[in-house]
PANU-599055 format. One record per residue (C-alpha): x, y, z; residue number from 1; residue in three letters. Coordinates in Angstrom, 1 decimal, decimal comma. Layout:
<nodes>
X;Y;Z;NUM;Ala
...
</nodes>
This chain:
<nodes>
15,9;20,1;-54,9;1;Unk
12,2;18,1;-55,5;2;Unk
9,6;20,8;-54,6;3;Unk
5,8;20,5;-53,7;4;Unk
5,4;22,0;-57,2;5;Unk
7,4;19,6;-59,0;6;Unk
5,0;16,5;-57,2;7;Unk
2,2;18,5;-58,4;8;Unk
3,3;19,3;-62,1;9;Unk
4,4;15,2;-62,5;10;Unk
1,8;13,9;-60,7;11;Unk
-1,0;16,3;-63,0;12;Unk
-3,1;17,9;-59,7;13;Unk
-2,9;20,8;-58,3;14;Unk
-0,3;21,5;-55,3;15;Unk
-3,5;22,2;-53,0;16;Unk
-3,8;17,9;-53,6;17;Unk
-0,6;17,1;-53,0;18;Unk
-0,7;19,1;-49,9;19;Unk
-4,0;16,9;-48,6;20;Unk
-2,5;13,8;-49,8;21;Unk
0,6;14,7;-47,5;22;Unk
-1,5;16,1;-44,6;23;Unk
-4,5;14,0;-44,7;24;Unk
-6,3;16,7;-43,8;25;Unk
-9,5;16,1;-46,2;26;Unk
-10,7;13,2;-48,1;27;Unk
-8,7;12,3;-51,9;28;Unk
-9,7;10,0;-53,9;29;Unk
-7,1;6,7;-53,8;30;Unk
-6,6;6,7;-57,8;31;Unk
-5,2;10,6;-56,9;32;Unk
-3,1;9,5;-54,0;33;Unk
-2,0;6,6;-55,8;34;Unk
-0,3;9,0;-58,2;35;Unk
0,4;11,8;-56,0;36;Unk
2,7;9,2;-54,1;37;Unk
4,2;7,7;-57,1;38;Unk
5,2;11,1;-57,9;39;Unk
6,7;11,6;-54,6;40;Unk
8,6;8,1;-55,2;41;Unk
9,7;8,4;-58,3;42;Unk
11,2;11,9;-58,0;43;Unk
12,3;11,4;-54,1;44;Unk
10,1;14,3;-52,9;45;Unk
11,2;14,8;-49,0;46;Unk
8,4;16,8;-46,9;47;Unk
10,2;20,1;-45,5;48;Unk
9,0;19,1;-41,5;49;Unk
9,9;23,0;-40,0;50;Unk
8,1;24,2;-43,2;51;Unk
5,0;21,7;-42,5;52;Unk
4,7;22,2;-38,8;53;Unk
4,8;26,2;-39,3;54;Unk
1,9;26,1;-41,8;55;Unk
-0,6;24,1;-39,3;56;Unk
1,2;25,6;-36,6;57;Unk
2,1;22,2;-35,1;58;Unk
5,4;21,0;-34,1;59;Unk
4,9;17,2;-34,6;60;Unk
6,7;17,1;-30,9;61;Unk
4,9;15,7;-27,5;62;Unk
6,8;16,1;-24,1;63;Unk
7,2;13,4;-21,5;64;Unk
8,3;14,6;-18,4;65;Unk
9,3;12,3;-15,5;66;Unk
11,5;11,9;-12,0;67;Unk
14,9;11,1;-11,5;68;Unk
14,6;8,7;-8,2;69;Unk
17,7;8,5;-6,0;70;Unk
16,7;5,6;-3,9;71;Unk
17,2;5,5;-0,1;72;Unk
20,3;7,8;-0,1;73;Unk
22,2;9,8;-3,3;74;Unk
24,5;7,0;-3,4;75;Unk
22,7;5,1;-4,6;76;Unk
22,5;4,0;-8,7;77;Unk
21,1;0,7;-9,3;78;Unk
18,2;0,1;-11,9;79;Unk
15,4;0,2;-9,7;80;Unk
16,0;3,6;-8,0;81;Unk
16,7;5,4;-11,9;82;Unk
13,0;3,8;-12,5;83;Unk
14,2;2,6;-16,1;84;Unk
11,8;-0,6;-15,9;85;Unk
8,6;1,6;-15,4;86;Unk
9,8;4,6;-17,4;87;Unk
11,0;2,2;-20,6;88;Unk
7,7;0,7;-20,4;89;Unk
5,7;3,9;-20,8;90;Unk
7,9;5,1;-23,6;91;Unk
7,6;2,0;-25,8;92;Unk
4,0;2,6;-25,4;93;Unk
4,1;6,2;-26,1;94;Unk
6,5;5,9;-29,0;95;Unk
4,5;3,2;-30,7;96;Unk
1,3;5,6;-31,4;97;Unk
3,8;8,8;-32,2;98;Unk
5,9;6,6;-34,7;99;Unk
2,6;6,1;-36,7;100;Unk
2,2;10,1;-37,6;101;Unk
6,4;10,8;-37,8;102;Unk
6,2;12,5;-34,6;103;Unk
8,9;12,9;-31,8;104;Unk
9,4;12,3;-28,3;105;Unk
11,0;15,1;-26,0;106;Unk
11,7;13,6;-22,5;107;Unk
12,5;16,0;-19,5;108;Unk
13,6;14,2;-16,2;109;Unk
13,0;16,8;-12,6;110;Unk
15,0;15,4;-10,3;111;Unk
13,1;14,1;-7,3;112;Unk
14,2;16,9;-4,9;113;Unk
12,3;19,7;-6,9;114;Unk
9,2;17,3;-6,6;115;Unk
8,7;17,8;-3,1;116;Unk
7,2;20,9;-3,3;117;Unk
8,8;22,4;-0,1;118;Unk
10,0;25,6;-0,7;119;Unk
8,4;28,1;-3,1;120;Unk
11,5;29,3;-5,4;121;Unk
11,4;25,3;-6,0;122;Unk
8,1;25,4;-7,0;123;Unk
8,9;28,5;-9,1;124;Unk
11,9;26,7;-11,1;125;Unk
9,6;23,5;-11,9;126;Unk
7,5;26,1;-12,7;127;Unk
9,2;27,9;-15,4;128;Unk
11,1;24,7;-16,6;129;Unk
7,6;23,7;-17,4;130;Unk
6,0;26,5;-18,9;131;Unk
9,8;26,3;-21,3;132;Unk
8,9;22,7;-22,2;133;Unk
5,6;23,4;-23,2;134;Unk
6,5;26,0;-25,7;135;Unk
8,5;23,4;-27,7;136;Unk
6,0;21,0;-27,7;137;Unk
2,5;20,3;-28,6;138;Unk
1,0;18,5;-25,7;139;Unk
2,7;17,2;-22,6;140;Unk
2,4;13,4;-20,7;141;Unk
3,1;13,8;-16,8;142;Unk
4,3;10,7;-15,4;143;Unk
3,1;9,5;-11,9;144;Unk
1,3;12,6;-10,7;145;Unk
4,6;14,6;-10,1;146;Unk
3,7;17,7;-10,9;147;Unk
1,5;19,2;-8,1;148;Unk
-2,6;19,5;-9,2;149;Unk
-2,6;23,6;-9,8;150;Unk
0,5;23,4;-11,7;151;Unk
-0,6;20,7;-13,9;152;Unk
-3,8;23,2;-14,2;153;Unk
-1,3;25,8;-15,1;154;Unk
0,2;23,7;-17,8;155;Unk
-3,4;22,4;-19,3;156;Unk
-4,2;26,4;-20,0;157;Unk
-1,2;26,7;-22,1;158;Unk
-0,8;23,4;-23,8;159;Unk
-3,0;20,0;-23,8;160;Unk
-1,8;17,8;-21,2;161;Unk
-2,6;14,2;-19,7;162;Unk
-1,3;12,6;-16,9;163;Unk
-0,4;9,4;-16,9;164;Unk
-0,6;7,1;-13,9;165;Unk
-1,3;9,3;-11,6;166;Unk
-4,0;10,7;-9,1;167;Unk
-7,3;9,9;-10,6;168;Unk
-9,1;13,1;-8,2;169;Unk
-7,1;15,4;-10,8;170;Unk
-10,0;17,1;-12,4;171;Unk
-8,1;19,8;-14,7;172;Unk
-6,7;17,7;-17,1;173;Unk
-6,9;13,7;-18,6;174;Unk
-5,5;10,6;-16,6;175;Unk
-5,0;7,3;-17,8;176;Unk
-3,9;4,6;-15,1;177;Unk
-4,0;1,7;-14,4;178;Unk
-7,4;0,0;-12,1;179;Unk
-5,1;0,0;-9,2;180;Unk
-8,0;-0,2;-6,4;181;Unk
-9,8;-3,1;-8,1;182;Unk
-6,1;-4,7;-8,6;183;Unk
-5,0;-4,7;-5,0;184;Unk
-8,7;-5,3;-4,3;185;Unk
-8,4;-8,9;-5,8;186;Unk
-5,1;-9,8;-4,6;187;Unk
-5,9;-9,2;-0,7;188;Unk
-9,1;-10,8;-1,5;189;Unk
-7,3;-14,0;-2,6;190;Unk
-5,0;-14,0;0,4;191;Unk
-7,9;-13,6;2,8;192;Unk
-10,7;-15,8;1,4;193;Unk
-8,4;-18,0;-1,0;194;Unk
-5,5;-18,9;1,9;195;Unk
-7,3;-17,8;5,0;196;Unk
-4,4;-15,3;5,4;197;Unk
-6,4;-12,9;8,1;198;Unk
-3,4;-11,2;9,8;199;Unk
-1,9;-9,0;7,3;200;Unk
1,4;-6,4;7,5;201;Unk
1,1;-4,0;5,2;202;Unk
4,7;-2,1;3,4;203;Unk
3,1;0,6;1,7;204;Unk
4,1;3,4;-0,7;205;Unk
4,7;7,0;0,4;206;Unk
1,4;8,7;1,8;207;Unk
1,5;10,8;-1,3;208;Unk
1,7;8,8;-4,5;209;Unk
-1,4;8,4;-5,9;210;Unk
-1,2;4,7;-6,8;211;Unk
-0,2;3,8;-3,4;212;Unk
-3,4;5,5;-2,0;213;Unk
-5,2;3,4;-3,9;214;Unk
-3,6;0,1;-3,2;215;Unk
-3,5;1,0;0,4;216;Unk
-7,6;1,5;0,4;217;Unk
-8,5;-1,6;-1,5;218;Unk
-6,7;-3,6;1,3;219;Unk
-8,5;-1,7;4,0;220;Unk
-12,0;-2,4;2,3;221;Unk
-11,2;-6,2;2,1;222;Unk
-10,1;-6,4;5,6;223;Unk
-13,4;-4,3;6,4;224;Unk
-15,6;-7,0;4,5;225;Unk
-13,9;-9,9;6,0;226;Unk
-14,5;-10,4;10,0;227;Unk
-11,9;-11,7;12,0;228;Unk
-9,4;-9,9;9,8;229;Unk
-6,6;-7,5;10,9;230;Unk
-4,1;-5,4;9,5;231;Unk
-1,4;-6,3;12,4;232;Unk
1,3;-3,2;10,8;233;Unk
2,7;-1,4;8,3;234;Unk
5,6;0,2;6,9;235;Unk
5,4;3,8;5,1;236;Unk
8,1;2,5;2,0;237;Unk
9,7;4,3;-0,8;238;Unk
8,7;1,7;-3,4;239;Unk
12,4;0,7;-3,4;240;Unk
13,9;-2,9;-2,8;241;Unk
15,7;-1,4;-0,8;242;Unk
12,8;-0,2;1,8;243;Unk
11,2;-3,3;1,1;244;Unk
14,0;-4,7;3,0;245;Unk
14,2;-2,3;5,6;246;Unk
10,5;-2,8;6,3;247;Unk
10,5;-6,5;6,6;248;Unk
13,6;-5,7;9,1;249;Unk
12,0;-3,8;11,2;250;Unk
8,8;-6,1;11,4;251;Unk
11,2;-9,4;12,2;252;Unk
13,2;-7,1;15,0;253;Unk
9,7;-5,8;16,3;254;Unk
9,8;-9,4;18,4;255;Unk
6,0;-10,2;17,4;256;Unk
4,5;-13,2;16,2;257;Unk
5,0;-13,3;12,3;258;Unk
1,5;-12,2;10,3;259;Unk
-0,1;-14,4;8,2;260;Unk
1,3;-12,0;5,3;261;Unk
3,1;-9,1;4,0;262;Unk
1,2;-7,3;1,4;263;Unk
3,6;-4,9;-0,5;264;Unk
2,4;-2,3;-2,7;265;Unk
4,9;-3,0;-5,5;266;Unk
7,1;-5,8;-6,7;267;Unk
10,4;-3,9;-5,7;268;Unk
9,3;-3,4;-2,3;269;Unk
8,4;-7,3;-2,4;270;Unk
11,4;-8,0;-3,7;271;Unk
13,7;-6,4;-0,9;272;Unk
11,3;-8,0;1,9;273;Unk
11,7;-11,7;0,7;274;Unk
15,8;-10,9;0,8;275;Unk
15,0;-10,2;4,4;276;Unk
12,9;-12,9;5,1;277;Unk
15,3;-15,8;3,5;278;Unk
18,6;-13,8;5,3;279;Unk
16,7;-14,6;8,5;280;Unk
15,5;-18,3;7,3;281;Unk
11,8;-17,1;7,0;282;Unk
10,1;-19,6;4,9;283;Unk
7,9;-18,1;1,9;284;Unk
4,8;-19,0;1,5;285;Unk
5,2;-21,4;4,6;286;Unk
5,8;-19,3;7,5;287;Unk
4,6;-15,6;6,1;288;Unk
3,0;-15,2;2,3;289;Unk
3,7;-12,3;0,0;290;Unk
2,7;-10,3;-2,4;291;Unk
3,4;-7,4;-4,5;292;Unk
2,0;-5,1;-7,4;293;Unk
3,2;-4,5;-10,8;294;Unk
4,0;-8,0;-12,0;295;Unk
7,7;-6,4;-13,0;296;Unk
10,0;-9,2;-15,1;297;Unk
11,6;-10,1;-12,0;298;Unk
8,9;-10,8;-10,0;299;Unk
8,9;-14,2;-11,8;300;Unk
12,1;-14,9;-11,0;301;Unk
12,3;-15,0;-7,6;302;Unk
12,6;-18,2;-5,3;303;Unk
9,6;-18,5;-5,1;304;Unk
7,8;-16,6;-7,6;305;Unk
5,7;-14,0;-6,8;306;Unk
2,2;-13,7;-6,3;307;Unk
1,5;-10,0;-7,8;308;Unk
-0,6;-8,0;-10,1;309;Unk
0,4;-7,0;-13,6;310;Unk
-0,4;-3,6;-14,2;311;Unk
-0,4;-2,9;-18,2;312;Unk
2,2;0,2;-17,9;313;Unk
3,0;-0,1;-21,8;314;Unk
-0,5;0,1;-22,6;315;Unk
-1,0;3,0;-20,1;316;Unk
1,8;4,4;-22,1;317;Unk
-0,1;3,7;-25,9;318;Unk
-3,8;5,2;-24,1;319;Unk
-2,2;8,9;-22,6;320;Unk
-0,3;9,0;-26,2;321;Unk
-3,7;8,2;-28,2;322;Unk
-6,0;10,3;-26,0;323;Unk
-2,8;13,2;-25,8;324;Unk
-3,1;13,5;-29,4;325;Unk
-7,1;13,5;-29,5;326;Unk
-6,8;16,8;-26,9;327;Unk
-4,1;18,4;-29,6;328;Unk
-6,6;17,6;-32,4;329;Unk
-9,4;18,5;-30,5;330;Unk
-8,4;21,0;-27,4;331;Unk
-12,2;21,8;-26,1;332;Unk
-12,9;17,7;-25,2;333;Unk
-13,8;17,7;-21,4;334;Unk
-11,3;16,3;-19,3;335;Unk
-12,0;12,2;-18,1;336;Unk
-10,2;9,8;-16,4;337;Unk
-9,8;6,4;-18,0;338;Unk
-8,8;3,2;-16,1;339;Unk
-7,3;0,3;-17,7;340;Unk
-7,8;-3,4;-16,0;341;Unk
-5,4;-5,5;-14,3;342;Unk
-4,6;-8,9;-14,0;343;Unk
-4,0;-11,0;-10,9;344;Unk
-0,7;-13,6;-11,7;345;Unk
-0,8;-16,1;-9,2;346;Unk
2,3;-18,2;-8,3;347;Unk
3,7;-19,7;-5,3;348;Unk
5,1;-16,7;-2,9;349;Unk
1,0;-16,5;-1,6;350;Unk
0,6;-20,1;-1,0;351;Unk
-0,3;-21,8;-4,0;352;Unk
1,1;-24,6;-4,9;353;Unk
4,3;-24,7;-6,1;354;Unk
4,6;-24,2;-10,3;355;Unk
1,6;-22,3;-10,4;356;Unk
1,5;-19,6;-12,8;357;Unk
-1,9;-18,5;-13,6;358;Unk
-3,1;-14,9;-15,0;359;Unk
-6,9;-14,2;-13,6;360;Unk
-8,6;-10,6;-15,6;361;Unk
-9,7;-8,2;-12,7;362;Unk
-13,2;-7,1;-13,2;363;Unk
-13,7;-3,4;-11,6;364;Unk
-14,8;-3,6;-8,6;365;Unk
-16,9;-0,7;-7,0;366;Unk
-15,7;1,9;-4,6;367;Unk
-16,8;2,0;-1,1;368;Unk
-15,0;3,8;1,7;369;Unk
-13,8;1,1;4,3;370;Unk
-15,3;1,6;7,9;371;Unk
-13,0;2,5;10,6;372;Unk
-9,9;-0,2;10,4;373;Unk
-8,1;-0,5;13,5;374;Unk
-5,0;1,7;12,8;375;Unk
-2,1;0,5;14,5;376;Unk
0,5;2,4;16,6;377;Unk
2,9;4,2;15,6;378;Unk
6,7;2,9;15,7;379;Unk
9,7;3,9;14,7;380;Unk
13,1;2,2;13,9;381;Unk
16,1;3,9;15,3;382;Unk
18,8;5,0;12,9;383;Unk
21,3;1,9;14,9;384;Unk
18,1;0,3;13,4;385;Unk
17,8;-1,7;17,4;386;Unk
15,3;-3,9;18,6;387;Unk
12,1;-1,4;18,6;388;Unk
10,3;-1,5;22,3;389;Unk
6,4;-2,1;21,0;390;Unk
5,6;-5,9;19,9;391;Unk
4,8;-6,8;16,0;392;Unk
1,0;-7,0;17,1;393;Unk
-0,9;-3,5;15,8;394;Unk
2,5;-1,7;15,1;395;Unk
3,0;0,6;12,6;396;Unk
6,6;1,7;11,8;397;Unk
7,2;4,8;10,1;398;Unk
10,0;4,7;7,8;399;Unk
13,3;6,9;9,2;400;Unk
13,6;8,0;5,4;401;Unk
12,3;11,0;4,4;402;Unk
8,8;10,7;2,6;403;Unk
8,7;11,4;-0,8;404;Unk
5,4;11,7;-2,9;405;Unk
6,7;9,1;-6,1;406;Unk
7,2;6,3;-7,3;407;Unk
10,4;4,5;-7,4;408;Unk
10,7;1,1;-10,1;409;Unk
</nodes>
């Protein structure tokens, strides 16, 4: 067996240089690598990794730790509810930086159950699951914020951690997300001031995902800035097709006049509510617009495409792994938050013309708290999923689904 010794003897330096050539941990000259690596080449030197990662006391290991989505009801399995377009996404990007150093990628999944936080010996497994994880690794990525904020401080005394698009107010450790406020900023701008689309339904995410929030308060500040504009309803989704669908249900059995548009705060809810809208020979863009977020593969494939917003999740996935490895390298850097821009892709489902495919950057657009929007009243849908009493006009339905505080994809 080819030991750092032999490298060094064949090579004519000193094992202390082979070692720096390996670790790149001080400056050689390139003549000196240049033979240190022939060395290694010609006599098929192969780096002991447990022995290296004992010495610096790293492990060369980050964690990723995600949800397992069920969907509307544990039966159901399809692609969108196991979130493997999102969650592939952010991997690619992770695994791209981490390939570059010969590190490795442990992936946990919590099942979306123990990420309600109801009950305390819940909390307590996550908990200690966790606090396991992080001992085997030497930083950990949180994906979409569902780990609550004084665990995730837990975590970020023990091991470096950054969480990846998820609530921007977390303040105890990094967060690297997407600009989702200017993003759903610019789209309901282009419905409203682009299309004159004033009345708008809203099928929002849960209450607690952190992305939704944002979405949610970009549309309310457009229709704040706009006179004469209304949000008409809303729907408390799961970011599901499938409670797209049920959301544009309810609106159509509501009785009301149609809104000008339905404004969905991802693709997959957009996605179930055009099914709806086509099963009940709704005309998109012509009778209702629509819109999502995301600007998933699909998106562009439905009849008609759909308007949306592409959020870079790969790239999210390349920043948390760059800036995850900056924290191991350098533990005392002060927590930020860093945002990375949208893009707008225009196509027909919003009412431009048909063929149009068209990708517009998204400049940041300030923060400002919307005054006072109307909020509609509440409604909601029987489990026979009948005729609801109250009219479309100012309704808001609350989904018969339980509210969970993730993303589904």
């Amino acid at each position: 067996m080819v030991t750092l010794y032999d490298v060094a003897e064949h090579a004519g330096v000193s094992i202390a240089t082979v070692s720096r050539v390996l670790h790149g941990v001080a400056p050689v000259r390139e003549s000196t690598q240049a033979k240190v690596r022939a060395a290694i080449d010609e006599l098929g030197y192969v780096p002991d990794g447990a022995a290296q990662s004992l010495a610096r006391n790293r492990k060369d290991v980050i964690g990723l730790v995600g949800v397992e989505h069920t969907g509307l009801n544990p039966d159901q399995h399809d692609i969108e509810s196991m979130s493997l377009l999102f969650y592939a996404e952010v991997m690619l990007g992770v695994e791209a930086r981490i390939r570059e150093r010969s590190w490795s990628l442990l992936i946990t999944f919590l099942r979306e159950e123990e990420t309600l936080g109801t009950s305390a010996p819940e909390d307590e497994q996550v908990q200690s699951r966790l606090f396991a994880l992080s001992g085997k690794v030497d930083g950990l990525l949180i994906v979409e914020g569902v780990v609550p904020h004084g665990m995730v401080a837990s975590l970020a005394k023990r091991v470096p951690v950054v969480v990846v698009a998820g609530d921007t107010a977390q303040r105890r450790a990094d967060v690297v997300a997407a600009d989702n406020w200017s993003g759903a900023h610019a789209l309901v701008e282009h419905l409203v001031r682009d299309h004159g689309r004033r009345r708008l339904f809203h099928i929002d995410g849960p209450p607690t995902a952190p992305d939704a929030k944002e979405r949610r308060t970009a549309l309310e500040a457009v229709i704040d800035a706009h006179p004469g504009a209304e949000l008409t309803g809303s729907y408390n989704g799961r970011f599901s097709v499938a409670s797209g669908r049920v959301g544009a249900t309810a609106l159509l059995d509501s009785g009301g006049p149609l809104p000008d548009a339905i404004v969905c705060a991802n693709d997959q809810m957009a996605i179930g509510a055009l099914r709806a809208l086509t099963e009940r020979g709704i005309r998109v863009p012509e009778d209702v617009a629509l819109v999502g977020f995301d600007d998933i593969f699909p998106a562009s494939l439905c009849d008609p495409p759909l308007t949306t917003v592409l959020q870079p999740i790969r790239k999210i996935g390349e920043r948390a792994s760059d800036r995850l490895i900056e924290r191991i390298t350098e533990p005392t850097l002060r927590p930020r938050v860093e945002l990375l821009p949208a893009e707008l892709a225009l196509r027909a489902s919003c009412g431009c013309p048909p063929g149009t495919v068209k990708r517009i950057p998204v400049l940041a657009v300030p923060r400002r708290k919307p005054a006072t929007v109307a909020k509609p009243g509440v409604l909601k849908p029987t489990a026979a999923a009948a005729k609801p009493a109250a009219t479309a006009h100012n309704l808001r339905i609350t989904s018969a689904e339980p509210v969970l505080p993730t993303r589904e994809r």
